[in-house]
C-alpha positions in Angstrom: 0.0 0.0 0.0 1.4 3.7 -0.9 1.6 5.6 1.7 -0.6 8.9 1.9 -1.0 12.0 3.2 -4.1 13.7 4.3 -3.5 17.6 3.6 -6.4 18.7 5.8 -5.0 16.7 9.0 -1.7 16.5 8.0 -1.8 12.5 8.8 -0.4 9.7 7.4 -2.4 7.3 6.1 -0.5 3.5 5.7 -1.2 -0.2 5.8 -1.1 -0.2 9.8 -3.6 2.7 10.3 -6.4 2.9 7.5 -8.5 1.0 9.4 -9.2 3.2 12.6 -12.1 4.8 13.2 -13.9 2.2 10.9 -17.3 2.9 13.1 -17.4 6.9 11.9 -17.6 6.2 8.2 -20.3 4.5 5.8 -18.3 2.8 3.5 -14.6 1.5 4.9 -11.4 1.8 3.7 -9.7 -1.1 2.4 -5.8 -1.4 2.0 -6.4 -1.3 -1.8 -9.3 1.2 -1.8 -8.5 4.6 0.6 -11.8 6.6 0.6 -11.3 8.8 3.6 -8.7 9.5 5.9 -9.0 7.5 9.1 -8.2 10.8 11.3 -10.1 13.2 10.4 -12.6 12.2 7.6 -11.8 13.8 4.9 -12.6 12.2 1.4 -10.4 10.9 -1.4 -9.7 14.3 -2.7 -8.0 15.5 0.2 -5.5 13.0 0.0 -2.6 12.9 -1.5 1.0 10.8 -1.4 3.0 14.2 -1.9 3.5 16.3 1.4 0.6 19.2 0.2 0.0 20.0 4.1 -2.2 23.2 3.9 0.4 25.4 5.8 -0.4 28.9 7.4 1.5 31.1 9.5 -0.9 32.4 11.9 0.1 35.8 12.8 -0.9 36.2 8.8 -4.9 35.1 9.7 -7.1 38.5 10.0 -9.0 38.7 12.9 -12.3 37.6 11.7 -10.5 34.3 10.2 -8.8 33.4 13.9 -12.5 34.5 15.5 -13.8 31.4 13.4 -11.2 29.2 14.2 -11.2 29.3 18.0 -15.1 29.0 17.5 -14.6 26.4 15.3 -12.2 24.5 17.8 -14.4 25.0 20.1 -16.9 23.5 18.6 -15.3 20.8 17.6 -14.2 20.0 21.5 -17.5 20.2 22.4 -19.2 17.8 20.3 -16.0 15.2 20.9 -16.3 15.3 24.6 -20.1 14.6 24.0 -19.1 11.5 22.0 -17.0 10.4 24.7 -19.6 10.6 27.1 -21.9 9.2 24.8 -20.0 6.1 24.5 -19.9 5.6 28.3 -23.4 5.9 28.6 -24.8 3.7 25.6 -26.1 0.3 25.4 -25.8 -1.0 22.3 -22.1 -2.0 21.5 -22.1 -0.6 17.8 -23.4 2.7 18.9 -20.5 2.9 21.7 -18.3 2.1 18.8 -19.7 4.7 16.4 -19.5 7.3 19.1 -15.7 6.5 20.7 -14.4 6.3 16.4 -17.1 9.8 16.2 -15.3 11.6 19.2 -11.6 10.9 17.7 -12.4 12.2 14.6 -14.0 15.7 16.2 -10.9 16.1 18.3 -8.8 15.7 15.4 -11.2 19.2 13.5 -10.4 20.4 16.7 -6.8 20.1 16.5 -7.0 20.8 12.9 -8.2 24.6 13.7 -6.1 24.4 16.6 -2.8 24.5 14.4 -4.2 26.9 11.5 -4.9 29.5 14.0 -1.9 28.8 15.8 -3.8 28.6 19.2 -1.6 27.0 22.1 -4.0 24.3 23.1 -7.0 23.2 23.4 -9.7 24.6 25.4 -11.0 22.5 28.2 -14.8 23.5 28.3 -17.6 23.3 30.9 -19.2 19.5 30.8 -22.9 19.5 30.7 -24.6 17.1 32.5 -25.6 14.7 30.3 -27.5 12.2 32.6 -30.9 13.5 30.7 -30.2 11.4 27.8 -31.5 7.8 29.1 -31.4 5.7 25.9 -28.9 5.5 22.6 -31.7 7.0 20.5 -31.9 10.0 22.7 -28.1 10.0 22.5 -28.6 9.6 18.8 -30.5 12.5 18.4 -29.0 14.8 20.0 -25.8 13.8 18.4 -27.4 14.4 14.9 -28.4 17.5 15.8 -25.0 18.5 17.0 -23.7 17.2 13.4 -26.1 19.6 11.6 -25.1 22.2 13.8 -21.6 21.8 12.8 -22.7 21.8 9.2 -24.3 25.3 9.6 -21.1 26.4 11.2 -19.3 25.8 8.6 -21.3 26.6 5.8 -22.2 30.4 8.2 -18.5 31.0 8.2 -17.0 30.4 5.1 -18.4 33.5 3.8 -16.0 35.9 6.3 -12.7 33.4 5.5 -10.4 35.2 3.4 -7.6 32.5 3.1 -8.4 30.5 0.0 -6.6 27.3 1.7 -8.8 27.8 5.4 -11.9 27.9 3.2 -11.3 24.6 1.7 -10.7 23.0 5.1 -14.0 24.5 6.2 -15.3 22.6 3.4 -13.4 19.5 3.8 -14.6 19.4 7.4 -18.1 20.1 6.5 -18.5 17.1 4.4 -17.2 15.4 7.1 -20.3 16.2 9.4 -22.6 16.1 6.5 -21.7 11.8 6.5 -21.6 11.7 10.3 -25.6 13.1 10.1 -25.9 10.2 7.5 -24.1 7.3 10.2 -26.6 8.5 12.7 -29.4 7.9 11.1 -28.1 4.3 9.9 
């Protein structure tokens, strides 16, 4: 298998690793047949066996740009510590799965805005209580919305991104969420 590279995560993608985070995506990879990368989601496309890494120096961002990346990181955090927590709390073991292989891949967004905006860390956020949630459809549900929030993020934010390069990760990220909605609903 040829090694790749994912240029929205910066990830390598080889024969020991396209297989993680099976549970987060509709169709698997296969060591012939790469689809997404196993980080962060991205599709085909976004892959590439050169080193095309989209890179940034920070202090170039506008204001507006790094505004919508710490939101976006932010956002990303939130919904991955949700996932975690959701995977504590579910029954069914292929919805724990989906959830644990869904809160990987939104830490990895979040770490993905965390290094185009040059932020330090990530932010450790205030955990809701999530005890209302009782069964894995509720946990379903609320997850799904959380996707299609992401989606509107995304799609709301492009417009003020001046940086070609960010814009397309925007994108890349959306689609992401976009097949997450489509896993829940499975």
């Amino acid at each position: 298998m040829e090694t790749l590279r994912c240029i929205v995560c910066g990830m390598k993608i080889n024969d020991k690793n396209y297989g993680i985070n099976v549970h987060s995506f509709i169709e698997k990879n296969t060591a012939d047949n790469i689809i997404y990368c196993p980080f962060c989601g991205a599709g085909k496309s976004y892959l590439a066996s050169a080193d095309e890494l989209y890179k940034l120096v920070p202090e170039a961002l506008d204001r507006e740009t790094l505004k919508v990346l710490d939101n976006a990181m932010k956002l990303e955090v939130f919904n991955g510590e949700f996932y975690q927590e959701a995977s504590r709390m579910a029954s069914a073991d292929d919805v724990r799965n989906m959830f644990e292989a869904l809160s990987s891949v939104e830490f990895t967004h979040a770490k993905v805005h965390m290094k185009l905006g040059g932020f330090g860390k990530l932010p450790a956020l205030h955990k809701p209580d999530y005890s209302k949630y009782e069964t894995d459809e509720q946990l379903l549900a609320e997850a799904s919305k959380r996707e299609q929030h992401a989606v509107h993020f995304y799609e709301r934010n492009s417009g003020k991104i001046e940086s070609q390069a960010i814009r397309q990760v925007l994108k890349a990220l959306s689609e992401v969420e976009l097949q997450h909605i489509e896993i829940l609903a499975l």
